[in-house]
VOMARMAR-472451 format. One record per atom (N, C-alpha, C): residue number from 1; residue in three letters; atom name; x, y, z. Coordinates in nm, 3 decimals. Each point is the difference from the previous one (the first is absolute). Example, Ala and Ser with C-alpha at 12.3 -4.5 7.8 and 13.67 -1.06 7.14 Angstrom:
2
[1,"ALA","N",[1.319,-0.569,0.780]]
[1,"ALA","CA",[-0.089,0.119,0.000]]
[1,"ALA","C",[0.090,0.120,0.000]]
[2,"SER","N",[-0.035,0.105,-0.072]]
[2,"SER","CA",[0.082,0.119,0.006]]
[2,"SER","C",[-0.077,0.109,0.073]]
END
This chain:
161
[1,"UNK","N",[2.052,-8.536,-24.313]]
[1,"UNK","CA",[-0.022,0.045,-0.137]]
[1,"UNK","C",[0.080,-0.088,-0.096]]
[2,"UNK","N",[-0.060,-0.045,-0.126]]
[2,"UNK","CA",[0.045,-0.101,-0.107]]
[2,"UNK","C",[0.124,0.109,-0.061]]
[3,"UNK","N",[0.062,-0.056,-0.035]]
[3,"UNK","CA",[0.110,0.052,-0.114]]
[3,"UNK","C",[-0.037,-0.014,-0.117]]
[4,"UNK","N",[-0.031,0.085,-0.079]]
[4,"UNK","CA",[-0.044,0.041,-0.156]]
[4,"UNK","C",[0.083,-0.019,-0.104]]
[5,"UNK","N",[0.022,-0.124,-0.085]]
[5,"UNK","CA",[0.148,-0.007,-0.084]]
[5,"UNK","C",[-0.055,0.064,-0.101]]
[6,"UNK","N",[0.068,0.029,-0.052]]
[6,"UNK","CA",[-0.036,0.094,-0.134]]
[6,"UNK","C",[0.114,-0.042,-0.127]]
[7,"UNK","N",[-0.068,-0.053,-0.099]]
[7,"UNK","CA",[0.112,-0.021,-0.138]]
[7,"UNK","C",[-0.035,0.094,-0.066]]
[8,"UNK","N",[0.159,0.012,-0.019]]
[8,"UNK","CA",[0.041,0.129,-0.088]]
[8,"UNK","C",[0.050,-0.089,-0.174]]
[9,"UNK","N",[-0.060,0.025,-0.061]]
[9,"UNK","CA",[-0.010,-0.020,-0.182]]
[9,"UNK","C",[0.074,0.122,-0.068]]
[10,"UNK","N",[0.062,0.129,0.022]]
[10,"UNK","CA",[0.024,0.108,-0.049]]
[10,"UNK","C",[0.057,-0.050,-0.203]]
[11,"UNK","N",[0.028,-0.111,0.004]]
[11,"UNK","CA",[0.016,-0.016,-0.157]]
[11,"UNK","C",[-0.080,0.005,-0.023]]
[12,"UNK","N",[-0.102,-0.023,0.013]]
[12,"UNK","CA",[-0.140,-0.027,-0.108]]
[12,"UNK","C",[-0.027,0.150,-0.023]]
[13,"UNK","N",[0.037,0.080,0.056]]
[13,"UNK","CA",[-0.061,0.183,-0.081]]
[13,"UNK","C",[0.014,0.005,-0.109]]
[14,"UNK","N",[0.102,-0.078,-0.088]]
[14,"UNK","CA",[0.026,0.001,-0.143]]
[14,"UNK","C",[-0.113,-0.070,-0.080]]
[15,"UNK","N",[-0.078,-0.087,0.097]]
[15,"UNK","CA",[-0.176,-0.047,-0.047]]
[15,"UNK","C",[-0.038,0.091,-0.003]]
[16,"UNK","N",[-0.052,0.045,0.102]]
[16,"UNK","CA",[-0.097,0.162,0.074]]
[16,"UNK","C",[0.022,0.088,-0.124]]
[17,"UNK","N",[0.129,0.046,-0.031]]
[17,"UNK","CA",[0.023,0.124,-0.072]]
[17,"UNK","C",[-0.011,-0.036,-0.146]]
[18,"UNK","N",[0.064,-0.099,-0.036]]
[18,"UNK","CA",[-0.007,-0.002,-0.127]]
[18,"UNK","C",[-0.164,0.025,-0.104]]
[19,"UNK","N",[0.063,0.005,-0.148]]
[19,"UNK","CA",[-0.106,0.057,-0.058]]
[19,"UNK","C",[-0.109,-0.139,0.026]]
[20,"UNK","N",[-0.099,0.071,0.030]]
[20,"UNK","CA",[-0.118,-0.131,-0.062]]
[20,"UNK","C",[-0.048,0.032,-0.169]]
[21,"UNK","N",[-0.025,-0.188,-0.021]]
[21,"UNK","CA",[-0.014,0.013,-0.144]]
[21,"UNK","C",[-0.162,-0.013,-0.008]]
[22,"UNK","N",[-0.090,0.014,-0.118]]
[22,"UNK","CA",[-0.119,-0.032,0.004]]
[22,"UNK","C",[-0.027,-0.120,0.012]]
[23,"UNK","N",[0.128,-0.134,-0.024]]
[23,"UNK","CA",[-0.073,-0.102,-0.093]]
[23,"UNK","C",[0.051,-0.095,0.154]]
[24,"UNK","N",[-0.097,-0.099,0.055]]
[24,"UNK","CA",[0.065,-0.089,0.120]]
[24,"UNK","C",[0.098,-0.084,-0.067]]
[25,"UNK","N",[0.109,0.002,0.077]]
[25,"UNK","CA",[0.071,-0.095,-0.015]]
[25,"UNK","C",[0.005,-0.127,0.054]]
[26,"UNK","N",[-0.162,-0.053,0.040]]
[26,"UNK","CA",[0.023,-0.146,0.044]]
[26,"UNK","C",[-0.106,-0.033,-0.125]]
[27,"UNK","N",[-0.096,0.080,-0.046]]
[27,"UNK","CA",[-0.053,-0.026,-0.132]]
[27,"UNK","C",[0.102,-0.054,-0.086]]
[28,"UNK","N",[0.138,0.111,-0.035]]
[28,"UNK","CA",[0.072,-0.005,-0.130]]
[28,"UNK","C",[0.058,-0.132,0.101]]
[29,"UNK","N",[0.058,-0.046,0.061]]
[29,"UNK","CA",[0.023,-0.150,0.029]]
[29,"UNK","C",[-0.050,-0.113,-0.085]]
[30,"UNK","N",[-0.160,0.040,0.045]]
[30,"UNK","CA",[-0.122,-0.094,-0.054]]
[30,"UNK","C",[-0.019,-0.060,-0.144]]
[31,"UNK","N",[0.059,0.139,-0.039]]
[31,"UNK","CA",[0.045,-0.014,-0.178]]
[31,"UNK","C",[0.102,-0.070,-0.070]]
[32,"UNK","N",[0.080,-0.021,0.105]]
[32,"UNK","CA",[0.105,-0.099,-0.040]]
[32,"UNK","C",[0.040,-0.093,0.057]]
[33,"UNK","N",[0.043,-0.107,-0.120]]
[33,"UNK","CA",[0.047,-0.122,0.023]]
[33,"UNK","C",[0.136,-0.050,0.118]]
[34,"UNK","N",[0.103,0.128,-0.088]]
[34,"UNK","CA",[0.103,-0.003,0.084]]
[34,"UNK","C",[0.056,0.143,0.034]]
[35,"UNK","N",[-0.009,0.036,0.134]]
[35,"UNK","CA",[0.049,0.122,0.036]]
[35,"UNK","C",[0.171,0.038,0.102]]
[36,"UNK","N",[0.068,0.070,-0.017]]
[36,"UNK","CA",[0.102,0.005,0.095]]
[36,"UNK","C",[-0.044,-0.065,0.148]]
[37,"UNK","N",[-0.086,0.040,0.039]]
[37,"UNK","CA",[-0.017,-0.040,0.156]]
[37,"UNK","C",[-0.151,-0.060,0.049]]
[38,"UNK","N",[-0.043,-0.036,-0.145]]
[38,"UNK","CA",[-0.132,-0.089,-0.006]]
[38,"UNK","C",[0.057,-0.114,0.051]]
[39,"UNK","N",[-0.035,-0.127,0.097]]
[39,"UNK","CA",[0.072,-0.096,0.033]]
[39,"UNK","C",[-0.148,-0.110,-0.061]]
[40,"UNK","N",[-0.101,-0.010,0.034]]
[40,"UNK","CA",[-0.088,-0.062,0.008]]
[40,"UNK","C",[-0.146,0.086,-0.054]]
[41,"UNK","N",[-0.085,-0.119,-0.121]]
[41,"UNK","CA",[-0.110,0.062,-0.067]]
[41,"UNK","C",[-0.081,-0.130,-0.024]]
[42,"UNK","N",[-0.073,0.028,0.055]]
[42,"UNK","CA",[-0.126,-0.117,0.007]]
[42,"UNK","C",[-0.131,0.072,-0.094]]
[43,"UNK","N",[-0.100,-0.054,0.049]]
[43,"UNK","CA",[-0.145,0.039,-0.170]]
[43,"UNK","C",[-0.066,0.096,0.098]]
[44,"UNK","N",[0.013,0.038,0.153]]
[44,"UNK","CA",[-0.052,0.111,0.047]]
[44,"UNK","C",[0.084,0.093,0.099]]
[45,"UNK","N",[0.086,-0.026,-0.022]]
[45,"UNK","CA",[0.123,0.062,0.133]]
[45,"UNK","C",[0.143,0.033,-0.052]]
[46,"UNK","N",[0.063,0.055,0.019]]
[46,"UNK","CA",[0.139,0.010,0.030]]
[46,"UNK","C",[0.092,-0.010,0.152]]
[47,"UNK","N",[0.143,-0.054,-0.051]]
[47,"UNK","CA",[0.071,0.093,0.127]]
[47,"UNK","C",[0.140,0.034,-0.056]]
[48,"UNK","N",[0.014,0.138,0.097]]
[48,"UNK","CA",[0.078,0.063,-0.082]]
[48,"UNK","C",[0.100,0.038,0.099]]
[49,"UNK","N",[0.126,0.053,-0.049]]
[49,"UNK","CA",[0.082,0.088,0.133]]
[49,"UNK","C",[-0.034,0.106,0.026]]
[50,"UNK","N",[0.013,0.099,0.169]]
[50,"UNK","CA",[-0.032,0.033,0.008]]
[50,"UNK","C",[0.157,0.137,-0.064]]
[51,"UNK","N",[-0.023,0.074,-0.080]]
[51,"UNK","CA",[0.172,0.087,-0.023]]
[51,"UNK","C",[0.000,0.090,0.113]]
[52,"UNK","N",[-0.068,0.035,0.139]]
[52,"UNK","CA",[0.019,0.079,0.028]]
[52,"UNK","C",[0.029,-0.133,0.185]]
[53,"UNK","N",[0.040,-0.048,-0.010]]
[53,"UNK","CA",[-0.042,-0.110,0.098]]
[53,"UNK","C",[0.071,0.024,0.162]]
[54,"UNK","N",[-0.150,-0.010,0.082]]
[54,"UNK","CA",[0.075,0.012,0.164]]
[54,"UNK","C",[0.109,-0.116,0.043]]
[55,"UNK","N",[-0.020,-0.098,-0.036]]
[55,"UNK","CA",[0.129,-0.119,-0.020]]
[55,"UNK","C",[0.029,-0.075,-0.118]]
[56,"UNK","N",[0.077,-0.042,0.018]]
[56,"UNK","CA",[0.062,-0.064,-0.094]]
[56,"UNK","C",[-0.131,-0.182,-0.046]]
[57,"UNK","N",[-0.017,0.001,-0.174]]
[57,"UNK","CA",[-0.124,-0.082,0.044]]
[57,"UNK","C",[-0.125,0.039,-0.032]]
[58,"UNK","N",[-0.029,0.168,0.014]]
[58,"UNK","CA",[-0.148,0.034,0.038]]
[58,"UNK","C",[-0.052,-0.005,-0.145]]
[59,"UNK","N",[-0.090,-0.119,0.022]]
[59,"UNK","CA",[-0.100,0.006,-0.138]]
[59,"UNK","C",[-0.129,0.109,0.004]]
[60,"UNK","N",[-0.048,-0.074,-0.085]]
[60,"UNK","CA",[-0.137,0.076,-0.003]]
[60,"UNK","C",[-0.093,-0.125,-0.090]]
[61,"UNK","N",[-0.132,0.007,0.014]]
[61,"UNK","CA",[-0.083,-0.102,-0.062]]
[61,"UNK","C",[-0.121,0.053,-0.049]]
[62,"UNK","N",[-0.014,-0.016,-0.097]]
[62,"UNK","CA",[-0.116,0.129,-0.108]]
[62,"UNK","C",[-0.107,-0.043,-0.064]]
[63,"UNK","N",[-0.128,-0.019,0.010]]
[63,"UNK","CA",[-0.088,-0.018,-0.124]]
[63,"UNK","C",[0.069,0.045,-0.095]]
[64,"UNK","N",[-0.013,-0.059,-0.143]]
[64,"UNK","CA",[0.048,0.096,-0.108]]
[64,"UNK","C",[-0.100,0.071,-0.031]]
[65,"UNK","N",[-0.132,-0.024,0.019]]
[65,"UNK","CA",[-0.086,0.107,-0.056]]
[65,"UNK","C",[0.027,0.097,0.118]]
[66,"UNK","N",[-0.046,0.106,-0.063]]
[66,"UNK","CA",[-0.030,0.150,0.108]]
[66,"UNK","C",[-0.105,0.022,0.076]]
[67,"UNK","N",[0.017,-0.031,0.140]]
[67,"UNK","CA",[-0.103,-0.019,0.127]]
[67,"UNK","C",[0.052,0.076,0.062]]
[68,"UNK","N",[-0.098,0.049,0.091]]
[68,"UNK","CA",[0.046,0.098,0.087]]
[68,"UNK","C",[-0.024,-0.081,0.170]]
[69,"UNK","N",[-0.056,-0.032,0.024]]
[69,"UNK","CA",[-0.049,-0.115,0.125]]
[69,"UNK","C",[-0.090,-0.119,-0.022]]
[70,"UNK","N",[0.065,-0.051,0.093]]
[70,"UNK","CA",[-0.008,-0.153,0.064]]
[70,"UNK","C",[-0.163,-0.079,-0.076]]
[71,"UNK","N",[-0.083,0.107,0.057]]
[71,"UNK","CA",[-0.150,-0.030,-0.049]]
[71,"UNK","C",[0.004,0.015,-0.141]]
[72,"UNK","N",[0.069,0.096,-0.088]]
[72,"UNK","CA",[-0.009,-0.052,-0.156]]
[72,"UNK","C",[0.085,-0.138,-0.083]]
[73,"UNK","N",[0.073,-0.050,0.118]]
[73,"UNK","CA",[0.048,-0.124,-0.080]]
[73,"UNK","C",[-0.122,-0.109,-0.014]]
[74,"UNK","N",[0.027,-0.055,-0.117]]
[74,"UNK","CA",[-0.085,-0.191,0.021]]
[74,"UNK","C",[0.066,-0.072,0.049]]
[75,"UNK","N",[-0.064,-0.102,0.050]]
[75,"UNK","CA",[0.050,-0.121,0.036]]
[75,"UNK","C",[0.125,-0.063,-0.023]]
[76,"UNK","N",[-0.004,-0.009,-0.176]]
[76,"UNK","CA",[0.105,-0.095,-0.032]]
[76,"UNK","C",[0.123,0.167,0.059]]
[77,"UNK","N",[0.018,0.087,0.005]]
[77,"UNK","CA",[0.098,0.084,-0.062]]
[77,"UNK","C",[0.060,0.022,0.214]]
[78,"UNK","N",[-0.112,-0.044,0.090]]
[78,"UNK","CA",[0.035,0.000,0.137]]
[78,"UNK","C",[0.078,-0.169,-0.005]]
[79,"UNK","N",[-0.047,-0.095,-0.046]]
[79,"UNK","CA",[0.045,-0.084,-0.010]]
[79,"UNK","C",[0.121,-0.018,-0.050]]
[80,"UNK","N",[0.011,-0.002,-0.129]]
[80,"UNK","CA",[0.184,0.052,-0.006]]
[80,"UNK","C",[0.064,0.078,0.079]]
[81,"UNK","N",[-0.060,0.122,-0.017]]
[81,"UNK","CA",[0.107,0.075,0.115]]
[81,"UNK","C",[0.059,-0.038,0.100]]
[82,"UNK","N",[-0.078,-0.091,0.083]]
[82,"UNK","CA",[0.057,-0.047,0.067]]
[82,"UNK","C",[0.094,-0.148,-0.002]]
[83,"UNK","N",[-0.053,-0.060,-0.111]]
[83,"UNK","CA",[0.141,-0.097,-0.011]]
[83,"UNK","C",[0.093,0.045,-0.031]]
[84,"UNK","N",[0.029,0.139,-0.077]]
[84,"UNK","CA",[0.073,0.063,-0.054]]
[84,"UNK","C",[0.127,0.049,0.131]]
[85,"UNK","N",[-0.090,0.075,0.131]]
[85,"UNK","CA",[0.029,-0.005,0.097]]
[85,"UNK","C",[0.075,-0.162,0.055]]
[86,"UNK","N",[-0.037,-0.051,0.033]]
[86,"UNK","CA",[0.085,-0.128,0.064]]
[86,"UNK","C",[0.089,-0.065,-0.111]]
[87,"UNK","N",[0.032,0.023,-0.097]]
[87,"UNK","CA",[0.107,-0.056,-0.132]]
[87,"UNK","C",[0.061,0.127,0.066]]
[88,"UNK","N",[-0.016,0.122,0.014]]
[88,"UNK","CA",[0.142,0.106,0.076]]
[88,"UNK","C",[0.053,-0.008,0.052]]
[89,"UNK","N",[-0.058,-0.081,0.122]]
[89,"UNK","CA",[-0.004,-0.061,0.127]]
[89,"UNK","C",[0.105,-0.030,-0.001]]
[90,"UNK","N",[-0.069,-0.099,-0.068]]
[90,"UNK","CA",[0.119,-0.110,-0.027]]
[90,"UNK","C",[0.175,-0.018,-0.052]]
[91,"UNK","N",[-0.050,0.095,-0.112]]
[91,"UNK","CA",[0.132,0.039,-0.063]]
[91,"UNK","C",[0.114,0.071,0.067]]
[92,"UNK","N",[-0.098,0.122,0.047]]
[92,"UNK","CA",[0.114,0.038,0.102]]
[92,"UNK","C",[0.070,-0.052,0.109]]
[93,"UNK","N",[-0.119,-0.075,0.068]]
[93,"UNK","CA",[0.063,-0.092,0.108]]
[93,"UNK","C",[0.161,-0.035,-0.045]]
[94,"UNK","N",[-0.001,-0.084,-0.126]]
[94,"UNK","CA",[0.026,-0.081,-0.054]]
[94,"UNK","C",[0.185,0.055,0.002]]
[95,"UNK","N",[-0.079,0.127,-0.070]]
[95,"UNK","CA",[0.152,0.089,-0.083]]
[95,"UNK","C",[0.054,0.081,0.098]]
[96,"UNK","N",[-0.075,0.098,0.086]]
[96,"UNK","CA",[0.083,0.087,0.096]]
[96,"UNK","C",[-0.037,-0.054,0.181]]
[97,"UNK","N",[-0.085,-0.125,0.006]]
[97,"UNK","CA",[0.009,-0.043,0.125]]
[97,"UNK","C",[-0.042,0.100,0.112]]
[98,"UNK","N",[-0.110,0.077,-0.019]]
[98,"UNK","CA",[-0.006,0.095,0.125]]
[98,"UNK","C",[-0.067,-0.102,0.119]]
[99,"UNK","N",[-0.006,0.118,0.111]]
[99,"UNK","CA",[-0.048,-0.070,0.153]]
[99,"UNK","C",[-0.142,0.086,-0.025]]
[100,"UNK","N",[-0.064,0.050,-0.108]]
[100,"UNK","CA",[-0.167,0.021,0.029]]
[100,"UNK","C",[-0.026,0.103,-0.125]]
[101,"UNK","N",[-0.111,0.069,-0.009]]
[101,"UNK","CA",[-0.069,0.009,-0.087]]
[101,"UNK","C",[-0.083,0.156,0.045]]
[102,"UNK","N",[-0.037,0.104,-0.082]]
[102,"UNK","CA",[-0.067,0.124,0.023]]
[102,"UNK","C",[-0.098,-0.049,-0.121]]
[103,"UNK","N",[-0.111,-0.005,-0.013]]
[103,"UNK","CA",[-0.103,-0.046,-0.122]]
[103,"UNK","C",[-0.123,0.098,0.037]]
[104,"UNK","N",[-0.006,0.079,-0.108]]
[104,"UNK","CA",[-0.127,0.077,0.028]]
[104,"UNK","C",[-0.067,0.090,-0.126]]
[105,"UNK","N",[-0.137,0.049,0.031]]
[105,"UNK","CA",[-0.037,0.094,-0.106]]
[105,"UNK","C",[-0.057,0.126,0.027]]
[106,"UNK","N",[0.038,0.080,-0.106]]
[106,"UNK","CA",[0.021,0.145,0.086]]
[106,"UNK","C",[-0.158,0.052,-0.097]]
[107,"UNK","N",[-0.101,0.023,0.011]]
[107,"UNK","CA",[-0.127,0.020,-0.048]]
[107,"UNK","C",[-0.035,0.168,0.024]]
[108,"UNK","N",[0.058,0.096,-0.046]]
[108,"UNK","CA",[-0.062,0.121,0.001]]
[108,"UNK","C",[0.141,0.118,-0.016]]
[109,"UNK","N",[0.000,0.085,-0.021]]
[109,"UNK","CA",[0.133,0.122,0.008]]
[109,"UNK","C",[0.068,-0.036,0.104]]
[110,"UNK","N",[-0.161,0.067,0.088]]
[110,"UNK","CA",[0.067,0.025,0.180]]
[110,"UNK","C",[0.024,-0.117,0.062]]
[111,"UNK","N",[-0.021,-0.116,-0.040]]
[111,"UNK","CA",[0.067,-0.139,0.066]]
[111,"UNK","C",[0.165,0.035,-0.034]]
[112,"UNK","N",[0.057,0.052,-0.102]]
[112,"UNK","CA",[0.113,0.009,-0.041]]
[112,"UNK","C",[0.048,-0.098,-0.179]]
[113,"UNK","N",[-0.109,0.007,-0.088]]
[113,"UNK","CA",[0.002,-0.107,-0.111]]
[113,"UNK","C",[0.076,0.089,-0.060]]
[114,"UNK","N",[0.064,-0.044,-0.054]]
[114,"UNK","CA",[0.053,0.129,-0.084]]
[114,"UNK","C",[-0.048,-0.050,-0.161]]
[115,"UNK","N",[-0.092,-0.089,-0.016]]
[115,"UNK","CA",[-0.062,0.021,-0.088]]
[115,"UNK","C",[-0.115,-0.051,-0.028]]
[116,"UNK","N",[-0.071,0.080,0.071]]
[116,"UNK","CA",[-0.115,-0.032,0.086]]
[116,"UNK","C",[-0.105,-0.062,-0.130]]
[117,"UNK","N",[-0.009,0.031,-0.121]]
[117,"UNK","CA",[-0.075,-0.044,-0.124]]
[117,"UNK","C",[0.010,-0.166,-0.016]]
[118,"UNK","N",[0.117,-0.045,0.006]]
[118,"UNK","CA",[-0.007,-0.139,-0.019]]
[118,"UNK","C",[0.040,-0.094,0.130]]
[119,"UNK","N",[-0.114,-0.050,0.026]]
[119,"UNK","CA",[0.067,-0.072,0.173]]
[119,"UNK","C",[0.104,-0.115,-0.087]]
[120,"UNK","N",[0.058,0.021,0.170]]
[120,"UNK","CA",[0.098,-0.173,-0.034]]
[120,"UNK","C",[0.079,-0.034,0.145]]
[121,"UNK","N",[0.099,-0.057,0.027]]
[121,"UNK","CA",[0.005,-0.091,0.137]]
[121,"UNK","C",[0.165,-0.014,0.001]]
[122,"UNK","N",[0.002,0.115,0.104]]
[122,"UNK","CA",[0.141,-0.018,-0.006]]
[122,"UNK","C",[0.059,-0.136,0.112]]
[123,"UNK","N",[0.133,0.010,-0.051]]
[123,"UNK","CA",[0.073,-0.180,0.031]]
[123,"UNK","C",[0.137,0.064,0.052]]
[124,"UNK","N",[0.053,0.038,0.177]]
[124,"UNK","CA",[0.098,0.044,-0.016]]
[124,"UNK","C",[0.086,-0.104,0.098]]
[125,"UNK","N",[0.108,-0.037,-0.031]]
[125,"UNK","CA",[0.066,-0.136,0.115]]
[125,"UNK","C",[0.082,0.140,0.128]]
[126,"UNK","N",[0.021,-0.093,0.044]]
[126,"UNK","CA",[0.018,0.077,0.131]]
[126,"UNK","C",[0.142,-0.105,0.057]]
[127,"UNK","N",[0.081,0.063,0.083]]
[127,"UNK","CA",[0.107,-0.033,0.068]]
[127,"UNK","C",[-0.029,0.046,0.127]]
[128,"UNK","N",[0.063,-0.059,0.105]]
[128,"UNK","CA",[0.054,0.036,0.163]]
[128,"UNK","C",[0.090,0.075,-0.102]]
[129,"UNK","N",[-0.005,0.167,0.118]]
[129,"UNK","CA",[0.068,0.096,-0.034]]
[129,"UNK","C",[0.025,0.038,-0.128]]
[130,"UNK","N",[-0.147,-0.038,-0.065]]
[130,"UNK","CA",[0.062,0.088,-0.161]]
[130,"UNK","C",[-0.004,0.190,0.023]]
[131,"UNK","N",[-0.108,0.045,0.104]]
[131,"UNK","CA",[0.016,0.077,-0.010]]
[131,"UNK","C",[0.125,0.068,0.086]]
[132,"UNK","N",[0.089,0.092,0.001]]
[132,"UNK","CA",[0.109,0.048,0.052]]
[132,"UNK","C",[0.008,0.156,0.017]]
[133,"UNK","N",[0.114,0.020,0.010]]
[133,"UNK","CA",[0.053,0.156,-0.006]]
[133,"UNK","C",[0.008,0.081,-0.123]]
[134,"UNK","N",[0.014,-0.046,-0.063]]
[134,"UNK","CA",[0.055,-0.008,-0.163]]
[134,"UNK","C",[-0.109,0.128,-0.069]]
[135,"UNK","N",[-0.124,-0.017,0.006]]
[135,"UNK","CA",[-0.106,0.117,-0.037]]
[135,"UNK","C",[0.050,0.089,0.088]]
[136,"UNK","N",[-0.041,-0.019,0.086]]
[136,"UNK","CA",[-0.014,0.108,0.089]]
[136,"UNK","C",[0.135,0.099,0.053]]
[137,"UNK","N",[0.103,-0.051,-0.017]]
[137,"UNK","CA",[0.137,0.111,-0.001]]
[137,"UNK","C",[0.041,0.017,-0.107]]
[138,"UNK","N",[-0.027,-0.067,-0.135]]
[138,"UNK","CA",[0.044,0.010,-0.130]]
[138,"UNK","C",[-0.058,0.004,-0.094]]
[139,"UNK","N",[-0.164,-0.007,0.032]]
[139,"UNK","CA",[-0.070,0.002,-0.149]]
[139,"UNK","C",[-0.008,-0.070,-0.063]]
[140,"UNK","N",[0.079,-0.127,0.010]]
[140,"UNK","CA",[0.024,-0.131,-0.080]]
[140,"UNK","C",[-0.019,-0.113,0.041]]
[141,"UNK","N",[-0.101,-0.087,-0.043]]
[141,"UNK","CA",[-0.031,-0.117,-0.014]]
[141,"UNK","C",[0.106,-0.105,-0.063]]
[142,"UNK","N",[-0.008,-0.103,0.052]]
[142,"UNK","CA",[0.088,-0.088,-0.016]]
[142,"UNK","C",[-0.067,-0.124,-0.062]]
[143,"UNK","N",[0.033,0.006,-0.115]]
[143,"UNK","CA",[-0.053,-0.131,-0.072]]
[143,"UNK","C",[0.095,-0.065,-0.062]]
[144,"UNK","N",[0.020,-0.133,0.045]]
[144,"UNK","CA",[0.110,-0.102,-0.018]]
[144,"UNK","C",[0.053,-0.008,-0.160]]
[145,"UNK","N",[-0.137,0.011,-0.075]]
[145,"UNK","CA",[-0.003,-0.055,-0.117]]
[145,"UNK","C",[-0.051,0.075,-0.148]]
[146,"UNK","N",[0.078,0.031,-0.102]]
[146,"UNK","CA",[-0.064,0.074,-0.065]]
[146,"UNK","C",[-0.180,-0.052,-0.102]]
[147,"UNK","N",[-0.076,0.096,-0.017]]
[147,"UNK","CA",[-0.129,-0.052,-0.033]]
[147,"UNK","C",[0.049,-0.071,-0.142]]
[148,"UNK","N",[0.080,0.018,-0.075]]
[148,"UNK","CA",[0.022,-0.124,-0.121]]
[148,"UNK","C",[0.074,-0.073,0.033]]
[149,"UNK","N",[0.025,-0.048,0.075]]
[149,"UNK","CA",[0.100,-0.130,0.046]]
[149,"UNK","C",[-0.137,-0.056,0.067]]
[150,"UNK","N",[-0.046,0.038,0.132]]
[150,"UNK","CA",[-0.147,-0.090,0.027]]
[150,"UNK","C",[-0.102,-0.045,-0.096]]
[151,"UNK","N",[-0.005,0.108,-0.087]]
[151,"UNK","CA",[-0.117,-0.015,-0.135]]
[151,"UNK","C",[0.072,-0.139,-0.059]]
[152,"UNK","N",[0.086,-0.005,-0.053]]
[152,"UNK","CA",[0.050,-0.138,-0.048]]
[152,"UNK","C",[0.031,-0.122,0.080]]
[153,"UNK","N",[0.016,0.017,0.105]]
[153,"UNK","CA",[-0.003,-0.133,0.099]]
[153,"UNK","C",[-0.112,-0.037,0.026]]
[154,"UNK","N",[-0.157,0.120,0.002]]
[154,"UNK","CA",[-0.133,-0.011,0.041]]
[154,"UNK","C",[-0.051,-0.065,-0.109]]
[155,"UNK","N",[0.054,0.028,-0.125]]
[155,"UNK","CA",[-0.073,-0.006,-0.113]]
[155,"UNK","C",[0.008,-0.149,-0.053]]
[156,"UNK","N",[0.136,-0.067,0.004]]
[156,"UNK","CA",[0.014,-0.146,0.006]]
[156,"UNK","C",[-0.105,-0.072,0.109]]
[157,"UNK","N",[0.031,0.088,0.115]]
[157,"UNK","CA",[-0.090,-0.128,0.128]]
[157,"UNK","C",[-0.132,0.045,-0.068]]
[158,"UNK","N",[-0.088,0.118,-0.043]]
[158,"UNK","CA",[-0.120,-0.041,-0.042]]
[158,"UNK","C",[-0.014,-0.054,-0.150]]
[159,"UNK","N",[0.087,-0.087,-0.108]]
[159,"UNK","CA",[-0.057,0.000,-0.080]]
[159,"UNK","C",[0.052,-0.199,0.001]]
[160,"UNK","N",[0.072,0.001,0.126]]
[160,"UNK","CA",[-0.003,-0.206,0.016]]
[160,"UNK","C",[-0.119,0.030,0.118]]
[161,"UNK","N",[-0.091,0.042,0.024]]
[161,"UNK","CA",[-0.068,-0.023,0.131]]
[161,"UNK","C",[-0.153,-0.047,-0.051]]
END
């Protein structure tokens, strides 16, 4: 019989629980030029941080218009996205050096989107042994780095890139 690992996230309930607002907040991104944790804005995409993040790093990459799946994007807006995607790549490589990569899109409630109205592509770096003990006897996640100290180191590497 396989052994079943199971990650435990218990911070993120403060996602789960908190109030939801009416208005998306990768839209209100879309609207602006310059945002706290907007890093990158191209003519059909964003990428943004993620504030609620499984590691340290975890973007996110957004049409700015409001799509809900894959089949309502155009061309040009799959096309950025994904350069948008490999400039992350890159950057992060660059800035926090991980050993790999979690990249995916969560398309429905019950997939787990938690906002299932506007797709987008999450970007999370990964370490040997990022995950630990730390959730799971304490509830607490361990993130090296606070999200405005990365936002400004991210925000230089995307605006010479």
């Amino acid at each position: 019989m396989n052994k079943l690992d199971i990650l435990w996230a218990p911070w993120r309930i403060n996602f789960i629980k908190r109030p939801k607002s009416k208005k998306c907040f990768l839209c209100e991104f879309g609207k602006k030029k310059n945002a706290k944790f907007l890093l990158w804005k191209g003519f059909h995409s964003i990428i943004v941080m993620n504030i609620y993040p499984y590691n340290n790093g975890h973007l996110m990459v957004a049409p700015i218009l409001h799509k809900k799946d894959l089949e309502d994007l155009t061309e040009e807006e799959i096309i950025e996205m994904t350069q948008a995607i490999k400039k992350a790549l890159r950057i992060i490589k660059k800035v926090l050096k991980p050993e790999g990569f979690n990249i995916g899109v969560n398309l429905g409630k019950c997939s787990g989107a938690g906002l299932p109205g506007h797709i987008h592509v999450h970007i999370v770096p990964r370490w040997i042994g990022d995950t630990n003990f730390m959730p799971v006897v304490a509830s607490t996640k361990v993130i090296p780095q606070s999200l405005e100290q990365l936002s400004e180191v991210l925000k230089k590497e995307f605006s010479e890139s």
